[in-house]
N, CA, C and O atoms as a Maestro MAE file, in Angstrom:
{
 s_m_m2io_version
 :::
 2.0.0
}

f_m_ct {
 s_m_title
 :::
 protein
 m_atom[284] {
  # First column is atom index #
  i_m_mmod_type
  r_m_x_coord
  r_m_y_coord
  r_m_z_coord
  i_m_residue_number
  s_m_chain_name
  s_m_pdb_residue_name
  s_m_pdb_atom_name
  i_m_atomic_number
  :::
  1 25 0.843 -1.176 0.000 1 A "UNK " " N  " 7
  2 3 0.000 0.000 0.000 1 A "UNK " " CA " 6
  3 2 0.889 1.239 0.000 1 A "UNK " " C  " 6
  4 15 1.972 1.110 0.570 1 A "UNK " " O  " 8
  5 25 0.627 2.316 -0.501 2 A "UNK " " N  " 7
  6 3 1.400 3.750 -0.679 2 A "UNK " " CA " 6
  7 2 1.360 4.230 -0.060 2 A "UNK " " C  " 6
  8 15 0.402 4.816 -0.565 2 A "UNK " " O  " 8
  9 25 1.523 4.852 1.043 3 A "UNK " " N  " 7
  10 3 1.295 5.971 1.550 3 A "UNK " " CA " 6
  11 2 2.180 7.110 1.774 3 A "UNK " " C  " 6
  12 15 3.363 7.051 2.107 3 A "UNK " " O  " 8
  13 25 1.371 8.314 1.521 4 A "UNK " " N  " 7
  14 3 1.732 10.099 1.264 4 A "UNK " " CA " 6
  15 2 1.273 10.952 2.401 4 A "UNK " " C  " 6
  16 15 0.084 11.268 2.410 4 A "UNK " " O  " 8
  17 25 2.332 11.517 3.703 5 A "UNK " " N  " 7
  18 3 1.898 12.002 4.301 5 A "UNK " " CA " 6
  19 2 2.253 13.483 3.840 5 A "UNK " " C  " 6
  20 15 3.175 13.780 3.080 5 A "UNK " " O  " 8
  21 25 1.204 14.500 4.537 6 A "UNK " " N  " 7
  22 3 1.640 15.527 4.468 6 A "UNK " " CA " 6
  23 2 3.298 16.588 4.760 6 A "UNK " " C  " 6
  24 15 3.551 16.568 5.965 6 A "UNK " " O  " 8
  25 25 3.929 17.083 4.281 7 A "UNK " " N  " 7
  26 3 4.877 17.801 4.495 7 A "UNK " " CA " 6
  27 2 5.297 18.635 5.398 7 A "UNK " " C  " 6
  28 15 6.366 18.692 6.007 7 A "UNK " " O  " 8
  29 25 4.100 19.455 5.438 8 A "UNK " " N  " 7
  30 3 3.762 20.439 6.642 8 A "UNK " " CA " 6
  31 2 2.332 20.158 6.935 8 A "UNK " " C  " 6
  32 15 1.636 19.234 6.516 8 A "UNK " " O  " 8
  33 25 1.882 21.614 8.133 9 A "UNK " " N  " 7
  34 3 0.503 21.632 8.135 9 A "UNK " " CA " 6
  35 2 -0.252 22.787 7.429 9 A "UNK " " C  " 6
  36 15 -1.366 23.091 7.856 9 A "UNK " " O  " 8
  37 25 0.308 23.478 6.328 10 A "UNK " " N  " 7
  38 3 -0.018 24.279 5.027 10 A "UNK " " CA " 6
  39 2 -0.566 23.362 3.670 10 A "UNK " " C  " 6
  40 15 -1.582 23.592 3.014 10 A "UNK " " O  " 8
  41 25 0.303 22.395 3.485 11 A "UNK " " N  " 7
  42 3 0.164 21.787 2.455 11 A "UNK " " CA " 6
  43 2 -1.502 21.449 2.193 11 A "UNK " " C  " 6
  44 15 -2.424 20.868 2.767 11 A "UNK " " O  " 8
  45 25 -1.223 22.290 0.805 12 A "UNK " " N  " 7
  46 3 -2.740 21.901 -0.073 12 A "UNK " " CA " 6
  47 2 -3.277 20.264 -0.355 12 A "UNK " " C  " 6
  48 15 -2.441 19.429 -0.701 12 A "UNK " " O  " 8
  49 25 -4.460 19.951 -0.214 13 A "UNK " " N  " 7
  50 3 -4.878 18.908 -0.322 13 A "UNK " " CA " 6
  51 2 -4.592 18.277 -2.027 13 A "UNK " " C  " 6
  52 15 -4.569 17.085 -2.336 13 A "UNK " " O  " 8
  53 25 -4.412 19.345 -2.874 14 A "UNK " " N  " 7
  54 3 -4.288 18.885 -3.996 14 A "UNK " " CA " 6
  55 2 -3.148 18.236 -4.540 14 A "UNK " " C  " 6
  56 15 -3.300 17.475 -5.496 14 A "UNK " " O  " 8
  57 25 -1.367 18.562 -3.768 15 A "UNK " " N  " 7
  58 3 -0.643 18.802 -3.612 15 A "UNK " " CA " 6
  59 2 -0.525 17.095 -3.182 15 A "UNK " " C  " 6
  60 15 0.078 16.239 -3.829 15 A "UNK " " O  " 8
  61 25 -1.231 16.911 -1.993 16 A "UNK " " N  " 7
  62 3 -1.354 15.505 -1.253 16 A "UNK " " CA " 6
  63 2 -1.371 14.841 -2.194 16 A "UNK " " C  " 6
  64 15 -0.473 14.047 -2.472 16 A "UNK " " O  " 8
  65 25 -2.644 15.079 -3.039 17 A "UNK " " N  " 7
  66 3 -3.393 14.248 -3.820 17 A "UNK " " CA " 6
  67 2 -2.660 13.605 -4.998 17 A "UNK " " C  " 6
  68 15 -2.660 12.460 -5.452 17 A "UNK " " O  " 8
  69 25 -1.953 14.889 -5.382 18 A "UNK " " N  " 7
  70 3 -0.766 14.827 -7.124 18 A "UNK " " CA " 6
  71 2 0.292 13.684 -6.366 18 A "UNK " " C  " 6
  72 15 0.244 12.523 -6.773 18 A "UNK " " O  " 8
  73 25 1.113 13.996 -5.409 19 A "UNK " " N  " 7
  74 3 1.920 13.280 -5.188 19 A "UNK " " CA " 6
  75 2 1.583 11.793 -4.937 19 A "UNK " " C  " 6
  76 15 2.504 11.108 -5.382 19 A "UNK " " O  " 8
  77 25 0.658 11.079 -4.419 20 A "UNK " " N  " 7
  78 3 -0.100 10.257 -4.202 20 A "UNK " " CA " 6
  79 2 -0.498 9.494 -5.449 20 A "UNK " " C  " 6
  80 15 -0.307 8.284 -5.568 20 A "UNK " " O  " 8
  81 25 -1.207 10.454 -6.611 21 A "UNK " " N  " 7
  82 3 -1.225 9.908 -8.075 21 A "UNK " " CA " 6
  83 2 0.119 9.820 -8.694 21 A "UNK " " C  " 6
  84 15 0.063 9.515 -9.885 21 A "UNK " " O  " 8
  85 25 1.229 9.988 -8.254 22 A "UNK " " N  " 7
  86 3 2.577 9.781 -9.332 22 A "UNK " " CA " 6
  87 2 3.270 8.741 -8.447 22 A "UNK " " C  " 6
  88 15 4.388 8.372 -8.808 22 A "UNK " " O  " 8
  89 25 2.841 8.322 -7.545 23 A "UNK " " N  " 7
  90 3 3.969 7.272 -6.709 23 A "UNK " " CA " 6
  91 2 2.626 5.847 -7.414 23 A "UNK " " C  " 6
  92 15 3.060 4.837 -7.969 23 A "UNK " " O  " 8
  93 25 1.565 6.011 -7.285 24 A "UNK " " N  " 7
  94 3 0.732 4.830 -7.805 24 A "UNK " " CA " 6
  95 2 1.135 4.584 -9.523 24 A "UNK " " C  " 6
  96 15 1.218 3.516 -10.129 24 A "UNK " " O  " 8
  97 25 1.337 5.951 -10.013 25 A "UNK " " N  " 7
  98 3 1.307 5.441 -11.217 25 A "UNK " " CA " 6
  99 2 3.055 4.888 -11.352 25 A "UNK " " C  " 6
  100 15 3.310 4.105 -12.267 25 A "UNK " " O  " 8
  101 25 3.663 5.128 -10.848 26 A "UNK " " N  " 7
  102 3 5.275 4.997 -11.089 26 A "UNK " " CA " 6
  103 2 5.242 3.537 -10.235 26 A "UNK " " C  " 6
  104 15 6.122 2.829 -10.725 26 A "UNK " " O  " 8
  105 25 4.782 3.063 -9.505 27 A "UNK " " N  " 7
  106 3 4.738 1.710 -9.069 27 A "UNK " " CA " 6
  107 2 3.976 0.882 -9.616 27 A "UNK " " C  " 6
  108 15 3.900 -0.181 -9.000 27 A "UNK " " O  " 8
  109 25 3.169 0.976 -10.856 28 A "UNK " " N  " 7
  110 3 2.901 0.007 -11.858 28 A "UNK " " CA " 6
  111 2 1.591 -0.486 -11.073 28 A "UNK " " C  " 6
  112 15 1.097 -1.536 -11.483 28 A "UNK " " O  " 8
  113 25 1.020 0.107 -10.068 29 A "UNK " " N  " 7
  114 3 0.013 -1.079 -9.866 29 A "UNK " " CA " 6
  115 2 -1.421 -1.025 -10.770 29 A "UNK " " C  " 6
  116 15 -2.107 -2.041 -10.882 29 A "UNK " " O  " 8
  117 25 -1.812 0.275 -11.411 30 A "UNK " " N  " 7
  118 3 -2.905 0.141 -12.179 30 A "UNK " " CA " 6
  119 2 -2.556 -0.828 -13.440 30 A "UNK " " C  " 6
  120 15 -3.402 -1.308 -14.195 30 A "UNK " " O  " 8
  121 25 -0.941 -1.055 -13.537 31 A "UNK " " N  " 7
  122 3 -0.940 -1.192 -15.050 31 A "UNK " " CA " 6
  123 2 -0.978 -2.767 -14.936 31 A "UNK " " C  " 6
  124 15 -0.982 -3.315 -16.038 31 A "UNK " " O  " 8
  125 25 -1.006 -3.634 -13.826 32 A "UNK " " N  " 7
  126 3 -0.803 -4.826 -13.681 32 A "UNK " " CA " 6
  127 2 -2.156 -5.426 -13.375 32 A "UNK " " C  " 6
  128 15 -2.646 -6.518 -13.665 32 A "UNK " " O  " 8
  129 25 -2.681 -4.232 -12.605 33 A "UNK " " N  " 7
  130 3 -4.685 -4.484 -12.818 33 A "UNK " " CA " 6
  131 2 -5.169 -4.719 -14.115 33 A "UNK " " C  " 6
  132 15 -5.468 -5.853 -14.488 33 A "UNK " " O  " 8
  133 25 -5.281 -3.584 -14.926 34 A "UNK " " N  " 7
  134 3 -5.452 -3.207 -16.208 34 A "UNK " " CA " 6
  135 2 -4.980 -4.648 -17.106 34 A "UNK " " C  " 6
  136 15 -5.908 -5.135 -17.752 34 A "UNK " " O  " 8
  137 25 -3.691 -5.342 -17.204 35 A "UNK " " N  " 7
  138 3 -3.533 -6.402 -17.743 35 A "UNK " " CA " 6
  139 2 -4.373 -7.180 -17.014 35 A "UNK " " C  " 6
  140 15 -5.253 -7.684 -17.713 35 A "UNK " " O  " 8
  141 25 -4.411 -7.402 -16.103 36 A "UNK " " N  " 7
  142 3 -5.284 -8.483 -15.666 36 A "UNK " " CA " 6
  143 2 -6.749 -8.826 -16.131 36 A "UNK " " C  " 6
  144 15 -7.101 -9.943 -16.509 36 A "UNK " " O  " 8
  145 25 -7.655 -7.575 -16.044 37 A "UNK " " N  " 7
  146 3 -8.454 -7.682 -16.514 37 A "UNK " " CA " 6
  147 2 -8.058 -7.829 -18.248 37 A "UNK " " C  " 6
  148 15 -9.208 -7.693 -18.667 37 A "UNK " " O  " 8
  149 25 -7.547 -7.939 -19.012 38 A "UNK " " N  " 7
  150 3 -7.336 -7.493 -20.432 38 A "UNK " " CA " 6
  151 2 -6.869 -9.364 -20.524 38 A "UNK " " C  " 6
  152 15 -7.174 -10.039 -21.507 38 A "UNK " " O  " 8
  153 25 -6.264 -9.822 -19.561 39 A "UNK " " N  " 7
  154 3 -5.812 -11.168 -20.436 39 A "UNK " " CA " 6
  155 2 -7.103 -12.325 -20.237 39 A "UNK " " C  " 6
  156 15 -8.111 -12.360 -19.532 39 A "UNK " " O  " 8
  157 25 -6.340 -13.458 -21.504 40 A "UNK " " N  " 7
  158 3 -8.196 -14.220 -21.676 40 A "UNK " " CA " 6
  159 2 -6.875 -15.453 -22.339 40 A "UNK " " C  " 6
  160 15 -5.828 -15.289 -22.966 40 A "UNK " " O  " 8
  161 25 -7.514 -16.526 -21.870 41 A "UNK " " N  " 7
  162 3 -6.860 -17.781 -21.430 41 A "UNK " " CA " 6
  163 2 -6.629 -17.988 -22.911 41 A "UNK " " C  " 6
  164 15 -7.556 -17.477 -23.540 41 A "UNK " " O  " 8
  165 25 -5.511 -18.689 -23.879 42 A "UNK " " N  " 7
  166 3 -5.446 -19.124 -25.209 42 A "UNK " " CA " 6
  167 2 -6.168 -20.119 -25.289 42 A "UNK " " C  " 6
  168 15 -6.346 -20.917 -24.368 42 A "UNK " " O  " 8
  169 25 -6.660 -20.182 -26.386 43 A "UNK " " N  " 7
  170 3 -7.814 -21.260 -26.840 43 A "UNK " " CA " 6
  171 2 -7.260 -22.118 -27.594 43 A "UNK " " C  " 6
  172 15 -6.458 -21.822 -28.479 43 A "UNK " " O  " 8
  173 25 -7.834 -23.882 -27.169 44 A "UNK " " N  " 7
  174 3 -6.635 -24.786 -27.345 44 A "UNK " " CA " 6
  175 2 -6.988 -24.733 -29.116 44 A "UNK " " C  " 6
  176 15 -7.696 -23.962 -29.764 44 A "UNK " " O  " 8
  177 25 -6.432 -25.521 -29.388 45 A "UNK " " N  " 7
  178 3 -6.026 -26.227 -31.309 45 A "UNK " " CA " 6
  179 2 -7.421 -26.642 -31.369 45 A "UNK " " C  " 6
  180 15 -8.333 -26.099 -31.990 45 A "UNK " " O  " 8
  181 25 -7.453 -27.543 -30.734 46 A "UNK " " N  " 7
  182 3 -8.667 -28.870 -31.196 46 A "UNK " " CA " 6
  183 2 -9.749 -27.482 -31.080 46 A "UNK " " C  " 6
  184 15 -10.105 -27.153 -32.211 46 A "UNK " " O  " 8
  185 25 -10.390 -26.538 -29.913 47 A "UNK " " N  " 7
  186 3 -11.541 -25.491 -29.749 47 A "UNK " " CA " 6
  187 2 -11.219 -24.418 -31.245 47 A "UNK " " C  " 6
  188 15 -12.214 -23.984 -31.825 47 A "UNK " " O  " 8
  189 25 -10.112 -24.128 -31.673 48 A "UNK " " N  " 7
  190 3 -10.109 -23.076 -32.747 48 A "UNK " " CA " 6
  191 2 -10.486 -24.037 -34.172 48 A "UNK " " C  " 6
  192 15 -11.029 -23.424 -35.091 48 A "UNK " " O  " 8
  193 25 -10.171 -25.720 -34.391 49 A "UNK " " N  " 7
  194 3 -11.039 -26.423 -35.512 49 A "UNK " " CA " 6
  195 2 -12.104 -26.294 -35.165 49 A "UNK " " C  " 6
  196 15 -12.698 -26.586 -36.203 49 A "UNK " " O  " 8
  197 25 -13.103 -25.989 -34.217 50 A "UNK " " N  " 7
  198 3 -13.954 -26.462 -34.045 50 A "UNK " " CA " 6
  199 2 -14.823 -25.212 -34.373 50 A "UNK " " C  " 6
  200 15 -15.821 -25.255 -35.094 50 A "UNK " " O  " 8
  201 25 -14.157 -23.673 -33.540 51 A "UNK " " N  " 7
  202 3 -14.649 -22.859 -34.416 51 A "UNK " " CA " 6
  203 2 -14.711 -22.576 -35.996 51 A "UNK " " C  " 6
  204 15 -15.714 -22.186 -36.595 51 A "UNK " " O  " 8
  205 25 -13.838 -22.764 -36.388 52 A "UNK " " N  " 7
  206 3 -13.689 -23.053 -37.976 52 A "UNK " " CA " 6
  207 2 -14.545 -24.046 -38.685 52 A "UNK " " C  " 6
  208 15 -15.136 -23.868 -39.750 52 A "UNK " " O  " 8
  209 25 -14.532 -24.971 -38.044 53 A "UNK " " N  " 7
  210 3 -15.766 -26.033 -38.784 53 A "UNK " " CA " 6
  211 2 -17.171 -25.161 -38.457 53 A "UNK " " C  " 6
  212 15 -17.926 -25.153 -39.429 53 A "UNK " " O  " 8
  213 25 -17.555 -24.599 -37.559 54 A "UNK " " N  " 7
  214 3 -18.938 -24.342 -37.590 54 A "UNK " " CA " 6
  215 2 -18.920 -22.805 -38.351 54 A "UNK " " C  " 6
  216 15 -20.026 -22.318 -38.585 54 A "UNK " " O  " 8
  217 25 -17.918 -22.164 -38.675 55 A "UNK " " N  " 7
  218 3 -17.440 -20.718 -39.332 55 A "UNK " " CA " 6
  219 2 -17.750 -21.136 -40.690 55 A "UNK " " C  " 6
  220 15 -18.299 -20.269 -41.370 55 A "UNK " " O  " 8
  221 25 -17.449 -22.674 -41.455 56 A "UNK " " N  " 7
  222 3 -17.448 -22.935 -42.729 56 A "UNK " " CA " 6
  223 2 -18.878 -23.001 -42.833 56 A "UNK " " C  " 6
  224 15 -19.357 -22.447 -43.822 56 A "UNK " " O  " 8
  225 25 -19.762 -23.627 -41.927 57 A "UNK " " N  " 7
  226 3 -20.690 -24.435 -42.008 57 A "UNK " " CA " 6
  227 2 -21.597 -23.138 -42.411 57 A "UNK " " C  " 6
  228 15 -22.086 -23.079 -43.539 57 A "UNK " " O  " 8
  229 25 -21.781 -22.224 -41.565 58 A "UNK " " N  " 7
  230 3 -22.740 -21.229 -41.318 58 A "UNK " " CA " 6
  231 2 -22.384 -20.346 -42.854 58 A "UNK " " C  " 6
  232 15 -23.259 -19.778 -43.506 58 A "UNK " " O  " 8
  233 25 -21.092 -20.381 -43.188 59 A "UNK " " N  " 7
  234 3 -20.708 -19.448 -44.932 59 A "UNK " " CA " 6
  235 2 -21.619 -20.183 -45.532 59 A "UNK " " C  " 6
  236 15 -22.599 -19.582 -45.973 59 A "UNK " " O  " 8
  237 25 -21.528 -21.866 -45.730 60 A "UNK " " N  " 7
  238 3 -21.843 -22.218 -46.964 60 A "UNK " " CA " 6
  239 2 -23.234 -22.217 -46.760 60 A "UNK " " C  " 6
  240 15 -23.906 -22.036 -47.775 60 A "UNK " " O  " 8
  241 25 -24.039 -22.429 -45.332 61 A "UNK " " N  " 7
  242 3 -25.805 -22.003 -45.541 61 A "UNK " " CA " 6
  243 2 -26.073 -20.545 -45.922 61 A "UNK " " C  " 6
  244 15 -26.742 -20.246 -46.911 61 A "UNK " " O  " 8
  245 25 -25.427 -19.499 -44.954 62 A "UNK " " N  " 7
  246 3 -25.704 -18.247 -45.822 62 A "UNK " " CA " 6
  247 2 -25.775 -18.272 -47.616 62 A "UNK " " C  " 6
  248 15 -26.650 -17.901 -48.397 62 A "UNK " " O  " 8
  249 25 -24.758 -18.736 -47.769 63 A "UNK " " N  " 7
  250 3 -24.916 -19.041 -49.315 63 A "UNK " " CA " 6
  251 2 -25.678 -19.706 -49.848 63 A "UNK " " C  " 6
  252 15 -26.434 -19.216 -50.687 63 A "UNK " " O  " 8
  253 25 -25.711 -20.854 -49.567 64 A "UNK " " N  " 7
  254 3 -27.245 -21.245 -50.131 64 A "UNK " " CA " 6
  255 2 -28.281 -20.910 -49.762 64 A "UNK " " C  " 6
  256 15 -29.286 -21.352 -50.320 64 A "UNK " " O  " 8
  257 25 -28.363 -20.125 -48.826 65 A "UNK " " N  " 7
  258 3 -29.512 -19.534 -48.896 65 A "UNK " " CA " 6
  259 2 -29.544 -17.987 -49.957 65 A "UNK " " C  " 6
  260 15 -30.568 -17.554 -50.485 65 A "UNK " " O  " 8
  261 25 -28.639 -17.576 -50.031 66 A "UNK " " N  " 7
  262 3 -28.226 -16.412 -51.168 66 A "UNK " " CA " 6
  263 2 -28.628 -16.776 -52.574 66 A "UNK " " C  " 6
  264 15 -29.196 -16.057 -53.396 66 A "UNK " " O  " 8
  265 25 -28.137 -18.312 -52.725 67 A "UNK " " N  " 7
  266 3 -28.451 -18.468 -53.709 67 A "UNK " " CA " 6
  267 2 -29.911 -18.772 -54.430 67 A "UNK " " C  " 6
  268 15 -30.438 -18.555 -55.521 67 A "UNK " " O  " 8
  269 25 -30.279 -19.456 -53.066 68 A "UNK " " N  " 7
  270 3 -31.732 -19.659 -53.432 68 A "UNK " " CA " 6
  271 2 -33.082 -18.745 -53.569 68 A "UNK " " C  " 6
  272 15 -34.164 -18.997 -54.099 68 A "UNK " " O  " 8
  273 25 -32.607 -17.602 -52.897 69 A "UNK " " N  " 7
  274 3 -33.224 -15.969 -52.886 69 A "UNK " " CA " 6
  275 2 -33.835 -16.027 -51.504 69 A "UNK " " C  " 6
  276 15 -34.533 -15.045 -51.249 69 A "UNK " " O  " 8
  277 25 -33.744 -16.961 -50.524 70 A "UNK " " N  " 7
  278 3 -34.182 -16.612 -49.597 70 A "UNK " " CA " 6
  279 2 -33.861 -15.727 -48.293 70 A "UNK " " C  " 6
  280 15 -34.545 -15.440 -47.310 70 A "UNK " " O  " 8
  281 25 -32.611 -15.424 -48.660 71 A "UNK " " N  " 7
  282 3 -32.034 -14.045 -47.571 71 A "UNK " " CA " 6
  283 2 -31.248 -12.811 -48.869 71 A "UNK " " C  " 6
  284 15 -30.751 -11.751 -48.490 71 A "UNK " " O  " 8
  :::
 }
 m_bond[283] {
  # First column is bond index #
  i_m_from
  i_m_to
  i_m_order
  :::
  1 1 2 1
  2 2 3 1
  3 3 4 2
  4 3 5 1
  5 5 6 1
  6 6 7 1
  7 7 8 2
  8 7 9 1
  9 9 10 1
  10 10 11 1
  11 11 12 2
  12 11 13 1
  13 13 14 1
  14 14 15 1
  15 15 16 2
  16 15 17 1
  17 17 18 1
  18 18 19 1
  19 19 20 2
  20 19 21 1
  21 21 22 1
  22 22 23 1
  23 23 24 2
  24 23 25 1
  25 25 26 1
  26 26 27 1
  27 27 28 2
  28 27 29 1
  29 29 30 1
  30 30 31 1
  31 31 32 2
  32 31 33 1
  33 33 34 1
  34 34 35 1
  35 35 36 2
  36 35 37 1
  37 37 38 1
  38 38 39 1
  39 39 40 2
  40 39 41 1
  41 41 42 1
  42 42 43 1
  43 43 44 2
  44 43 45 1
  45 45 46 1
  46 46 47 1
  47 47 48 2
  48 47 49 1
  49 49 50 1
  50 50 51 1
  51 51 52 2
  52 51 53 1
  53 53 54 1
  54 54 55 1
  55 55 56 2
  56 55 57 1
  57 57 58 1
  58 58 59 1
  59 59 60 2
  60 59 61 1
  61 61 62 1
  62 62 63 1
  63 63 64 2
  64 63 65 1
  65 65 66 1
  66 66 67 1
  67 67 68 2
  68 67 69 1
  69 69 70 1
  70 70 71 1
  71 71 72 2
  72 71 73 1
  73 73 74 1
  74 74 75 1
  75 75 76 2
  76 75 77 1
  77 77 78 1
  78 78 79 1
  79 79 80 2
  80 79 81 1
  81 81 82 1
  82 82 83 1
  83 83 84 2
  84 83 85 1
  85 85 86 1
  86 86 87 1
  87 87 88 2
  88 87 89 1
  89 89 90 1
  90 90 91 1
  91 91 92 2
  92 91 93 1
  93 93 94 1
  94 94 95 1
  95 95 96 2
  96 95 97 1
  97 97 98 1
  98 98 99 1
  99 99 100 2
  100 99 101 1
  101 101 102 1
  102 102 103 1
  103 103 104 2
  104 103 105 1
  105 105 106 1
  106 106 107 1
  107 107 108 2
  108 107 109 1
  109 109 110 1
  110 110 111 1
  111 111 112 2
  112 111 113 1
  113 113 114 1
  114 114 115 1
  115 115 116 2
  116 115 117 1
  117 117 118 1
  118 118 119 1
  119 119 120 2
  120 119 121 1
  121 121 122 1
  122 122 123 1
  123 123 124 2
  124 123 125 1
  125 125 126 1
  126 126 127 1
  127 127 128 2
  128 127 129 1
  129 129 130 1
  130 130 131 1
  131 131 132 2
  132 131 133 1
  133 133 134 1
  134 134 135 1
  135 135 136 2
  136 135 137 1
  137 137 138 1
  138 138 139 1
  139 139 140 2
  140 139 141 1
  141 141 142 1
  142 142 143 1
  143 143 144 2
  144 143 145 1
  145 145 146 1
  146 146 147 1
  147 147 148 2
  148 147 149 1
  149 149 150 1
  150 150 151 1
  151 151 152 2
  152 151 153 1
  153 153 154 1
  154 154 155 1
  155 155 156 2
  156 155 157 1
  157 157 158 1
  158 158 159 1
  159 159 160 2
  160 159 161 1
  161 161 162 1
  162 162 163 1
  163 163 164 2
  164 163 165 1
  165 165 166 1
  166 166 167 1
  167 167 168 2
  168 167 169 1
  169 169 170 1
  170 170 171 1
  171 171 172 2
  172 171 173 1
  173 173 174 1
  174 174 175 1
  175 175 176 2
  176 175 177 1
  177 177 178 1
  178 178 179 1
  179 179 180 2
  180 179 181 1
  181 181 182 1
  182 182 183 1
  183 183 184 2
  184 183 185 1
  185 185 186 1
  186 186 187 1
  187 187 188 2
  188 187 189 1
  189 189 190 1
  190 190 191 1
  191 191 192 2
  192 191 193 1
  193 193 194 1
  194 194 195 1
  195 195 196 2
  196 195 197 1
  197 197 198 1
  198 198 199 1
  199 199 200 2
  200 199 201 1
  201 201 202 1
  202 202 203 1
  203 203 204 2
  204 203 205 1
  205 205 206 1
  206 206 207 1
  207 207 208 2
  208 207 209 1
  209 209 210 1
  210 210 211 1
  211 211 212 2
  212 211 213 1
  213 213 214 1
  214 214 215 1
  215 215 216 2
  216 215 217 1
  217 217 218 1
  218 218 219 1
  219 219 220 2
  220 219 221 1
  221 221 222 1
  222 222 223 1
  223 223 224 2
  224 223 225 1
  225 225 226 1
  226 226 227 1
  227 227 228 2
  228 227 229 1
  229 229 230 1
  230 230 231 1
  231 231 232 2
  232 231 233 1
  233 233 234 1
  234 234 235 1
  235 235 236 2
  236 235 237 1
  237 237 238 1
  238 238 239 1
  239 239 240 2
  240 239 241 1
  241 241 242 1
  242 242 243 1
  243 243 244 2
  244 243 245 1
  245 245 246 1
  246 246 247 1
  247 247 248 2
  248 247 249 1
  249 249 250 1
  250 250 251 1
  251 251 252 2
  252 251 253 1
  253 253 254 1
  254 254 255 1
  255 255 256 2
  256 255 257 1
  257 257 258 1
  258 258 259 1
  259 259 260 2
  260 259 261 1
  261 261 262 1
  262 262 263 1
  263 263 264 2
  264 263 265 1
  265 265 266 1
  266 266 267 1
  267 267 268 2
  268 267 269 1
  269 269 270 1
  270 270 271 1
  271 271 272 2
  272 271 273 1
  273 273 274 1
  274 274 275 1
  275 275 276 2
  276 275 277 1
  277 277 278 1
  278 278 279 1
  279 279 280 2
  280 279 281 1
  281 281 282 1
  282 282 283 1
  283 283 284 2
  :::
 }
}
């Protein structure tokens, strides 16, 4: 955890605040959140044929149905 104490007992709250936002951002912790949420497990071999077989399947009905005038 970070913590930013005041300097004196003048010091502006905003002052608190800036210094507080540059020690979080310079210690990487939003940016290791931020990946976290952003990564997504690789999808095995055998699950990406499988999307592909049903990717072909659904082209060639659109198409016949294109062809037949019904969409």
């Amino acid at each position: 955890m970070i913590q930013v104490t005041r300097k004196d007992s003048n010091e502006a709250n905003e002052n608190l605040i800036r210094r507080f936002s540059r020690k979080v951002l310079q210690s990487g912790i939003i940016a290791t959140a931020k990946a976290g949420q952003r990564f997504s497990k690789p999808v095995s071999k055998i699950e990406r044929r499988r999307k592909a077989i049903v990717r072909k399947a659904r082209k060639s009905e659109k198409l016949m149905k294109a062809r037949l005038g019904l969409r």
